[in-house]
C-alpha positions, 0 to 999 in steps of 0.5 A: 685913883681907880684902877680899871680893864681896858680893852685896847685892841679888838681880838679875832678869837679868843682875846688873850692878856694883850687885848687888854690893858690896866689904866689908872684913872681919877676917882668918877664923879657922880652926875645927878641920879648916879651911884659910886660902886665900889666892886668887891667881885668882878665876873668872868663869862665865856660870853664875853668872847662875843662881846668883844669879837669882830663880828656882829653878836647880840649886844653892841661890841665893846669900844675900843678904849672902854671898860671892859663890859662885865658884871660886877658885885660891889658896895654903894659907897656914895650916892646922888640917887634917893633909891640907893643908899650908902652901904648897900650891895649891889649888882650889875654892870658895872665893868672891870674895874674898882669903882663905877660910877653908874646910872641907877638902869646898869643896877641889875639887883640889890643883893639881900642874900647876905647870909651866902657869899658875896661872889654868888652873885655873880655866878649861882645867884647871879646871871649863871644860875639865873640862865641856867634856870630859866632856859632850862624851865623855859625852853627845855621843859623838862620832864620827870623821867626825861633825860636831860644831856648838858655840855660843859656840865661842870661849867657856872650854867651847866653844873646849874643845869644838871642840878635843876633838872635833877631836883625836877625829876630828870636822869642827867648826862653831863659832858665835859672835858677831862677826868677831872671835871667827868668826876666833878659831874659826878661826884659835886654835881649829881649827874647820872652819868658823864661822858669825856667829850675827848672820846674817841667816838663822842656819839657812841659815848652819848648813845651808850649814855642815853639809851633811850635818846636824849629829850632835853639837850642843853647846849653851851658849845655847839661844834663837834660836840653838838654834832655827836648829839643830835643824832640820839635826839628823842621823839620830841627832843627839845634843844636849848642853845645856851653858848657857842663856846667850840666855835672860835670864829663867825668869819667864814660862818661854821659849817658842819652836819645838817641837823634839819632830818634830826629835826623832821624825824624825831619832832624836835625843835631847837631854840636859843636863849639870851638872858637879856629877854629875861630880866623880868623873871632875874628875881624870881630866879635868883630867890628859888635858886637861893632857897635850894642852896640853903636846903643844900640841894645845889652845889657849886664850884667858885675859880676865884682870881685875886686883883685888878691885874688878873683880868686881862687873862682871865677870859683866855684862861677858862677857854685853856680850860684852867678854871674849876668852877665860876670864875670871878676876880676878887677885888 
């Protein structure tokens, strides 16, 4: 049998244990071209919010009924494609669930880092890391000398984020939520400096910790934290939109400061990135992004969840904050 994630009702916010359901299904069989992956790793994103909301995001919504739409890492075990043979691993959309009987375009990557876990396929090296690299070089240019400021910098993207951009010549300013993860920023991660965004006066904090403006902002909450930023924009400051993790609903659409004088004044410009335009570059990435892990120049922190039963509950838990690093459920 192969056991999987469904997602059974469609959430108005954040979707809770009872969105999803597990259902037990018969093992796939394989049509002409397709392999059977058997998921050692199942990935767990705050995207994943977007998904499966009520309202239109840039992917098509997850059905009703269906797997739930996920990364995965895992090993082929059987094969009716002449390009993939048994024993390899592999990564890519494979879903929530034991095995995936996929077509050869949900294949994302064959995974040849085996002298590095397995699970960072789905966080450092995988679409974290490969995000945070590429929407950091891509849109944010960082500077040697720059400063650089990232929310939820002890997140799988924003502990990316800050390590790069430090291995780039940068000072790094992290915010995060809580003492612990301020010192995971700075003590695992390397940032410069961290800030509590539950500070009673966020914009004085970030201004204090940027004294000459910040020119890259990477942004993964959007909200109120955004909001205490845009003002200490440097002249020609450039704005990285990664995430919106801080609203929980795009129905009545948000409303909050007007940045476009930030904007007008300081010269800057704001631009938002979806790994889907990227895909070309995935393995570019991923190979720079193992070469400084194994010269020990990038950190990283793994929440790993064991069983197909986690899952249902794995999304809400990182938006309680209870993850310390990438969360992934282990099979």
């Amino acid at each position: 049998m192969n056991r999987q994630c469904i997602l059974i009702d469609r959430p108005s916010g954040v979707a809770q244990a009872e969105h999803f359901a597990i259902h037990e299904a018969p093992e796939p069989r394989l049509a002409d071209g397709q392999v059977l992956v058997r998921n050692r790793f199942l990935s767990v994103e705050p995207a994943m919010r977007g998904w499966i909301a009520d309202v239109g995001n840039y992917s098509a919504p997850v059905e009703l009924g269906s797997v739930m739409r996920s990364l995965a890492v895992g090993e082929v075990v059987v094969s009716r494609n002449p390009d993939y043979q048994r024993g390899e691993i592999v990564t890519g959309w494979f879903g929530w669930q034991e095995l995936a009987a996929v077509d050869a375009s949900a294949i994302i990557r064959r995974v040849t880092e085996i002298d590095l876990p397995l699970s960072l396929a789905l966080g450092v090296l995988g679409i974290n890391g490969v995000t945070a690299h590429l929407a950091l070089t891509t849109i944010g240019e960082p500077k040697a000398g720059e400063t650089v400021l990232v929310s939820t910098a002890a997140g799988a993207v924003g502990s990316a984020v800050g390590q790069i951009a430090k291995l780039l010549g940068c000072r790094t300013v992290g915010i995060a939520g809580g003492p612990e993860k301020v010192e995971q920023c700075r003590e695992l991660f390397g940032y410069d400096d961290a800030i509590d965004y539950r500070s009673s006066n966020l914009a004085g904090a970030v201004q204090r910790a940027c004294p000459d403006g910040v020119d890259v902002y990477y942004d993964n909450t959007a909200g109120a934290i955004s909001d205490a930023v845009y003002p200490q924009l440097a002249i020609g400051g450039r704005v990285v939109i990664c995430g919106t993790a801080s609203i929980e609903r795009w129905d009545p659409w948000p409303t909050g400061p007007r940045i476009e004088r930030h904007l007008l004044v300081k010269r800057a410009r704001v631009q938002g990135f979806v790994i889907f335009d990227h895909l070309a570059r995935w393995d570019a990435s991923v190979a720079q992004l193992a070469r400084w892990i194994r010269e020990g120049q990038l950190s990283y922190a793994e929440d790993v969840l064991d069983g197909i039963e986690a899952c249902p509950d794995a999304l809400a838990g990182i938006y309680r904050g209870e993850n310390r690093g990438k969360r992934v459920i282990r099979l």
